[in-house]
DRENKEBA-505771 format. One record per residue (C-alpha): residue in three letters; chain; x, y, z. Coordinates in steps of 0.1 Angstrom, whole numbers. Layout:
    aa   ch    east   north      up
   ALA    A       X       Y       Z
...
# end
This chain:
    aa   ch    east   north      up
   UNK    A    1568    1421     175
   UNK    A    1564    1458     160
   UNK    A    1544    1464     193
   UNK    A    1581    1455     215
   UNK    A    1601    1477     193
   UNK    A    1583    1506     196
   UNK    A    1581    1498     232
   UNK    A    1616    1497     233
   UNK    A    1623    1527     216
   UNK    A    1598    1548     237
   UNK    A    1618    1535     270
   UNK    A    1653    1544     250
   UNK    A    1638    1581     245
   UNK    A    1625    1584     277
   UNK    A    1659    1570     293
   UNK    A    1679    1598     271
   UNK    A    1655    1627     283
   UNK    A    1659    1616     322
   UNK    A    1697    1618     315
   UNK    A    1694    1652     304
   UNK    A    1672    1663     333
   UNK    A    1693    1645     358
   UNK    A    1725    1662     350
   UNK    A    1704    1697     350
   UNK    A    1693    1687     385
   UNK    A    1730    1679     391
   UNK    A    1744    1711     381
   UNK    A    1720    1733     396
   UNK    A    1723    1716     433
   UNK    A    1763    1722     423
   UNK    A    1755    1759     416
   UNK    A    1735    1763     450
   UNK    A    1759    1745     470
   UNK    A    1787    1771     457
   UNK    A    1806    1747     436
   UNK    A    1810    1751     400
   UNK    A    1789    1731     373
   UNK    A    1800    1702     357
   UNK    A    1833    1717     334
   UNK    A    1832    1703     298
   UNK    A    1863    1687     296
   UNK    A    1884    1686     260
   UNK    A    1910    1663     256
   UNK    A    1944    1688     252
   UNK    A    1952    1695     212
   UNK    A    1988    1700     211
   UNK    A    2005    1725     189
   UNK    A    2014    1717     157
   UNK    A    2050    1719     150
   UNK    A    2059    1743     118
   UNK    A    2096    1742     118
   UNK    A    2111    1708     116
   UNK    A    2146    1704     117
   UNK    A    2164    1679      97
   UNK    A    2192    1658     104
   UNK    A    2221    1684      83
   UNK    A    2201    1712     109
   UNK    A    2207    1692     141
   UNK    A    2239    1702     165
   UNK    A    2264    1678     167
   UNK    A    2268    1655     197
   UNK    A    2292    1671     224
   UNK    A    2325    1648     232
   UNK    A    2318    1631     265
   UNK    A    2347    1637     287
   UNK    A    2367    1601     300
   UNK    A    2355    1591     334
   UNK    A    2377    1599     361
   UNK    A    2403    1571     378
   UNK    A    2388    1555     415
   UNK    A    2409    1574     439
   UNK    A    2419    1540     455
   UNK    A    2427    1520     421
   UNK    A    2456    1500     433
   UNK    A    2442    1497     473
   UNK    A    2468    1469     477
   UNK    A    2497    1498     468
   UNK    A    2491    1514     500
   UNK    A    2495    1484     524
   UNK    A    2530    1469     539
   UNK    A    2536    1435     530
# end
């Protein structure tokens, strides 16, 4: 049993170290090629925000304006009987 897990660890470490090489193989056939290397890519932080407002702070809503009257309201209006 002891003889498997140390088996199994030596394959884990190898695994992890072909990564490694792989990726540098990767990036260097990138670099010839023209492109770029692999870009370590961060998630976006965003700013922190120092000045909060509170609700005293805060403009007051504008009065919406009434909606305008359908130029044909009464279409019946128009007609002769």
């Amino acid at each position: 049993m002891g003889q498997l897990l140390n088996l199994i660890e030596t394959l884990v470490a190898e695994n992890a170290a072909q990564r490694i090489e792989i990726q540098q193989q990767r990036d260097e056939l990138a670099r010839l090629k023209g492109a770029s290397a692999r870009l370590e890519i961060t998630p976006p932080v965003p700013p922190v925000a120092t000045n909060h407002s509170s609700e005293a702070e805060r403009q007051p809503p504008t009065p919406r304006r009434k909606p305008k009257a359908a130029k044909n309201a009464n279409p019946d209006r128009d007609r002769d009987p």
